[in-house]
DOLUMDO-782747 format. One line per 4 residues: number of its first residue (from 1); their letters; for each residue x, y, z of C-alpha. Coordinates in Angstrom, 2 decimals. Layout:
<pts>
NUM> A> X:Y:Z; ...
</pts>
This chain:
<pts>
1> XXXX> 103.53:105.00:69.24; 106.01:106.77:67.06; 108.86:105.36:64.72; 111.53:105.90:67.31
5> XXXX> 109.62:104.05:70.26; 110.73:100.66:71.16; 108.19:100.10:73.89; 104.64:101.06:74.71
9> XXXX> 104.60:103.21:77.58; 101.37:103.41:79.93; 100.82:106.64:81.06; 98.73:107.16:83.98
13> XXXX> 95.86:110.16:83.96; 96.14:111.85:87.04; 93.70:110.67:89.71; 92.20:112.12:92.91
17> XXXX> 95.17:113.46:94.57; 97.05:112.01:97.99; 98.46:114.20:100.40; 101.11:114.12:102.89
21> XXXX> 99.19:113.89:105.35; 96.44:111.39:103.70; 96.32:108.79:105.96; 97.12:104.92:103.66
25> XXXX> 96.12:101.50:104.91; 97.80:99.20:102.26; 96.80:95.30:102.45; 96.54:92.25:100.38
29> XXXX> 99.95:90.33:98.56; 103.96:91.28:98.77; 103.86:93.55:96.49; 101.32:96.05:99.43
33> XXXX> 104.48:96.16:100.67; 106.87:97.01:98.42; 104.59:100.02:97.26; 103.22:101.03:101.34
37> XXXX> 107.08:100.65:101.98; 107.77:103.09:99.18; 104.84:105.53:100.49; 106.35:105.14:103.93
41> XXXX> 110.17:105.64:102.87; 109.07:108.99:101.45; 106.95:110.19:104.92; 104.03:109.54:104.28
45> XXXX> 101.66:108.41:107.03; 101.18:104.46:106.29; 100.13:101.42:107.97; 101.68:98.82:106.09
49> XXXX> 99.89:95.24:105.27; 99.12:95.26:109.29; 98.37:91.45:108.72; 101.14:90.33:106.83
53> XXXX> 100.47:89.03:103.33; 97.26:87.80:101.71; 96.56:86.98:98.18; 92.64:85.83:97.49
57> XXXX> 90.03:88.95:97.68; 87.86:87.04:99.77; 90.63:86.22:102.27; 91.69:89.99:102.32
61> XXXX> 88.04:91.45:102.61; 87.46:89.02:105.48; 90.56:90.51:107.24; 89.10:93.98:107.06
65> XXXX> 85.54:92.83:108.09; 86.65:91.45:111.02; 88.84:94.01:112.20; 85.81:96.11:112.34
69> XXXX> 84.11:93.85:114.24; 86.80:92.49:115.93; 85.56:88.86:115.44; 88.41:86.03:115.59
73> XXXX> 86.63:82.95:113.71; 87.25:79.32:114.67; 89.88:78.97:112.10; 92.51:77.45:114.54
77> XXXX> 95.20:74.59:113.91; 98.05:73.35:116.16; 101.22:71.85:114.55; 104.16:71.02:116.28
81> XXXX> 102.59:72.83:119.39; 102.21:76.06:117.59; 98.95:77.34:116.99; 98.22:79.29:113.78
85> XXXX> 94.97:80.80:112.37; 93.82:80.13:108.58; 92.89:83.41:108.59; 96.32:85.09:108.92
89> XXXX> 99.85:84.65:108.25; 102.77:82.55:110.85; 104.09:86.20:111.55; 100.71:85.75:114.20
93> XXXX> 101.62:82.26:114.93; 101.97:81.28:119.05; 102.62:78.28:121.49; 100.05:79.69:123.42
97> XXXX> 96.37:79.41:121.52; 95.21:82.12:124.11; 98.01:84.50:123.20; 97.39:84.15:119.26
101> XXXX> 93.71:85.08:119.32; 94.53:88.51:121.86; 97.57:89.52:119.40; 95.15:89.43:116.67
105> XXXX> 92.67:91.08:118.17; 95.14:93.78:119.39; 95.94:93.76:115.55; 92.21:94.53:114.83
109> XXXX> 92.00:97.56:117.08; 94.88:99.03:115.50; 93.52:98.09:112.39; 89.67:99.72:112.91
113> XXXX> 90.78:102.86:114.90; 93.20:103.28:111.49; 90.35:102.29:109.04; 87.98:105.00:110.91
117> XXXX> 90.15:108.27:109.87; 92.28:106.70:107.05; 91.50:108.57:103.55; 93.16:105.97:101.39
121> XXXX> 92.46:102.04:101.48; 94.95:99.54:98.89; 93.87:96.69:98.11; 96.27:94.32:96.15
125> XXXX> 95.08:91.26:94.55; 97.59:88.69:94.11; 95.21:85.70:92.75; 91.93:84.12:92.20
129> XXXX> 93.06:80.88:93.16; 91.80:79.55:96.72; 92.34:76.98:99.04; 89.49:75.94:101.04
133> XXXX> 89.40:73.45:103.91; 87.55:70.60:103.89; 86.78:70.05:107.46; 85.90:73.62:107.85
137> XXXX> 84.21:74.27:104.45; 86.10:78.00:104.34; 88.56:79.61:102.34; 92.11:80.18:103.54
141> XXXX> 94.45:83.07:103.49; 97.34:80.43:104.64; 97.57:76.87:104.44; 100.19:77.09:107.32
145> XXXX> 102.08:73.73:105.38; 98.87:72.00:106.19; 99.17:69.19:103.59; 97.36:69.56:100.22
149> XXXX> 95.11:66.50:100.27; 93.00:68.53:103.67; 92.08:71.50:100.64; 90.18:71.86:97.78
153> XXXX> 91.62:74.04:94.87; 89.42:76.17:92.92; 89.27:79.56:91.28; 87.10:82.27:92.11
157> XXXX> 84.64:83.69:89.36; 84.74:87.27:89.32; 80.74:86.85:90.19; 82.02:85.85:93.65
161> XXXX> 84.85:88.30:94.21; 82.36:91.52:93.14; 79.88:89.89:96.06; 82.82:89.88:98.45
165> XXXX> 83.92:93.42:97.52; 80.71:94.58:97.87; 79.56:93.36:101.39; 83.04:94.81:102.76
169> XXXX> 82.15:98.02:100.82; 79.23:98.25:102.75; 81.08:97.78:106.06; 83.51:99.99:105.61
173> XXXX> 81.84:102.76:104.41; 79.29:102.52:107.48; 82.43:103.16:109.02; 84.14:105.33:107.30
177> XXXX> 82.10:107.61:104.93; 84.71:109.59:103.55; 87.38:106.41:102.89; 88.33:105.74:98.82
181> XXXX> 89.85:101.96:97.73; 92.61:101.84:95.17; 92.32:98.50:93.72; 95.63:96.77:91.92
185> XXXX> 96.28:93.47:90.68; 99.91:92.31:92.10; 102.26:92.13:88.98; 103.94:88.93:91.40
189> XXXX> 103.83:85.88:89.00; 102.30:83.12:91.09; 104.21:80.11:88.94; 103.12:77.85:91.06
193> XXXX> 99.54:77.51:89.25; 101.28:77.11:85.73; 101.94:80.09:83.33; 98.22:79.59:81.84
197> XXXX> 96.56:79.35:85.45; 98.49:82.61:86.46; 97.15:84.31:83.62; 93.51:83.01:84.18
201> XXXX> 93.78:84.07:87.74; 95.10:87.21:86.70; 92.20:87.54:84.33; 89.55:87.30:86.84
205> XXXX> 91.33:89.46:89.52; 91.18:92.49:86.62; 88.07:92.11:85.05; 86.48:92.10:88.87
209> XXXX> 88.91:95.26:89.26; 87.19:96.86:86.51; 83.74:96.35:87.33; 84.27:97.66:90.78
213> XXXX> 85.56:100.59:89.17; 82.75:101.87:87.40; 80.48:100.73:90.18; 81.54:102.73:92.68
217> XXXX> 82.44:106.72:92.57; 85.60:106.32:95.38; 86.91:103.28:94.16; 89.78:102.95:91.09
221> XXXX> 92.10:101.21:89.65; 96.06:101.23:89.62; 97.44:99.66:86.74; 100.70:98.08:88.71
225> XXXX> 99.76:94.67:86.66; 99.97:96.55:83.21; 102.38:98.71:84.09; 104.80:95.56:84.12
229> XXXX> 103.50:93.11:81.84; 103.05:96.14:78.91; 105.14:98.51:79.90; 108.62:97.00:81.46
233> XXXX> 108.01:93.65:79.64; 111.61:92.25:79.87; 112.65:89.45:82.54; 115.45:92.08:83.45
237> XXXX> 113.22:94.05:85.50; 112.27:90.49:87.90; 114.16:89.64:90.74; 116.62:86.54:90.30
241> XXXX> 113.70:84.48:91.02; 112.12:85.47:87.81; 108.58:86.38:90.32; 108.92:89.35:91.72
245> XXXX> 109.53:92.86:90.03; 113.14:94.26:90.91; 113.82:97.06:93.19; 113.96:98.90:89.44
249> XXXX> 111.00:97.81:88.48; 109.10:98.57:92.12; 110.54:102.04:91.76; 109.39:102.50:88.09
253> XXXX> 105.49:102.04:88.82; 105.90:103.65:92.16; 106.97:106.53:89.79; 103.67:105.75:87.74
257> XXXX> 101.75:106.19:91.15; 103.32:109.36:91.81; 102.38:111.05:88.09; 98.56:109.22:89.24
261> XXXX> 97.88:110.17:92.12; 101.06:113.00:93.82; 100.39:117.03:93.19; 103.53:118.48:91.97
265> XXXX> 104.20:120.12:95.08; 104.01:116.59:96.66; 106.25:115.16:93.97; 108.77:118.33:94.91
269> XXXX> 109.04:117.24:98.58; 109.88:113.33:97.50; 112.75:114.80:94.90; 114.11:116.92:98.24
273> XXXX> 113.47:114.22:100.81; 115.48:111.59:98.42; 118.76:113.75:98.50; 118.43:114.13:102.27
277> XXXX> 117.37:110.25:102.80; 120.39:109.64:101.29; 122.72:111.74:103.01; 120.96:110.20:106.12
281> XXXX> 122.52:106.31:104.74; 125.82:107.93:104.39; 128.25:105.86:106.16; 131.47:107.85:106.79
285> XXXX> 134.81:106.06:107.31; 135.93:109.23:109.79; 133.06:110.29:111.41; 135.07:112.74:113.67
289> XXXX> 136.54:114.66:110.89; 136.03:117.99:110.00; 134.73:117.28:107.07; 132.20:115.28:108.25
293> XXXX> 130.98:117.21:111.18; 130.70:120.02:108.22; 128.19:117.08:106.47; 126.36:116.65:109.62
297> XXXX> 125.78:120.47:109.71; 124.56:121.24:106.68; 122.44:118.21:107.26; 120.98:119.28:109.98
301> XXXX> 120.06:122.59:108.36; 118.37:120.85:105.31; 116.57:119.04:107.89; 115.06:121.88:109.86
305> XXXX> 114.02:123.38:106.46; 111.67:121.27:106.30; 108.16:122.11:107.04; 105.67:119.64:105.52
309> XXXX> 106.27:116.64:107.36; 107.84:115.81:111.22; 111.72:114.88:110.70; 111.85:115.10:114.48
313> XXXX> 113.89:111.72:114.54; 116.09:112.52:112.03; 116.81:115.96:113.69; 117.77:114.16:116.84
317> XXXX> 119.48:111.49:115.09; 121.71:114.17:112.83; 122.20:115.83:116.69; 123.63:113.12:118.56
321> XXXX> 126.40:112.64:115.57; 127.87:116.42:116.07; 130.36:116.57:118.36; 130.55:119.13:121.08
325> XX> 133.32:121.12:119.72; 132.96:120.64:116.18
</pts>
């Protein structure tokens, strides 16, 4: 760091790149899907956190497992008359115990069939703390408001998070030979635990990270957690809820993904696609006037310049704003 810097910027070595057309599973906490969003915002071919959020490794790995072999585990509850699964977020709740367990198996087709020809897995850790239910003796993904006293609390060692990794490494690739796994730790404060707890759980999530790492050839690491504890490192790039990063902030390491893992020619197409994404938000007060339709037509012909991805809906939604006669 020189005499004129006032921060320590992380700079991220470019990685194996991603394509356009890479197929990306993203899964595990929010913040899966504030950076798949991002991806998917910028045409790429995502599935986005197809499960909903899910913070403990062993929680997340079990997802994937079982979406392979399309297993749905006894993990049932009813309150209220709505049945939800420990395993998975409300989003999958039902009144109807029968229609839970075929939406999530639905879920895990989609889920395998995407797995099978994906190139790109994301995992994002959120925390090493876990919940696990007495009466059951498992861990939980979601307590589902369950109260606290039916749980034990307890945080993983990374010991137990490697052996978790590794049996779903094992699964996957007999699946998928070719797939890599981006590992992350979220950069979402979980206050919940206490400022010291968070950073304990934090702790454990990156040291497992790290170890995984250099175990594996096709698995690596994404610094999102550094990137905003180091590198942003001021509470004005959180959210009003002092937790989660700011749209700023999400864009910033999003950024930092692009310079890891994006060819230039990729990073080309985002700058070109964000000046036509955002003539496509343009709200006009008179959309009939000439000046407009003129918009809408040189729209249009941006739009069919474009070569590397489909922009078939935008085409047709550019196409039903011209007017006949314009």
């Amino acid at each position: 760091m020189n005499g004129n810097s006032f921060r320590t910027e992380i700079t991220c070595a470019q990685g194996n790149s991603i394509a356009l057309n890479d197929p990306i599973l993203t899964t595990g906490s929010c913040f899966a899907d504030q950076l798949g969003n991002w991806l998917l915002n910028n045409k790429f071919e995502v599935l986005v956190n197809p499960f909903g959020t899910n913070y403990n490794p062993i929680s997340i790995h079990k997802n994937l497992i079982d979406s392979i072999s399309n297993e749905v585990d006894s993990q049932l509850l009813t309150e209220q008359q709505v049945w939800h699964h420990f395993d998975y977020h409300s989003q999958w709740s039902s009144d109807n115990k029968e229609e839970l367990i075929n939406s999530i198996h639905s879920q895990q087709a989609i889920v395998k069939d995407y797995l099978s020809q994906t190139n790109v897995l994301m995992i994002t850790y959120g925390t090493a703390w876990v919940y696990t239910h007495k009466d059951q003796n498992k861990i939980v993904a979601n307590c589902h408001k369950v109260p606290a006293s039916e749980f034990n609390k307890r945080l993983l060692t990374v010991e137990e998070i490697i052996q978790s990794f590794n049996e779903f490494y094992s699964v996957i690739k007999d699946l998928n030979k070719n797939i890599r796994v981006i590992l992350t730790v979220s950069p979402v404060r979980h206050l919940k635990e206490t400022i010291q707890l968070n950073s304990v759980s934090k702790a454990c999530l990156r040291l497992a990270c790290n170890q995984l790492a250099n175990q594996y050839q096709e698995v690596e690491y994404f610094p999102s957690f550094e990137i905003m504890m180091d590198d942003l490192r001021d509470y004005r790039f959180y959210d009003r809820d002092m937790i989660h990063p700011s749209q700023e902030a999400v864009e910033y390491i999003s950024q930092k993904f692009s310079d890891q893992y994006l060819t230039s020619e990729v990073k080309t197409f985002i700058e070109k696609w964000s000046s036509i994404k955002q003539a496509l938000e343009h709200k006009p007060y008179h959309p009939d006037s000439l000046a407009h339709q003129n918009f809408l037509k040189n729209l249009l012909q941006k739009l069919n310049s474009i070569k590397e991805v489909s922009v078939k809906e935008e085409i047709k939604f550019v196409q039903s704003q011209i007017l006949p006669n314009a």
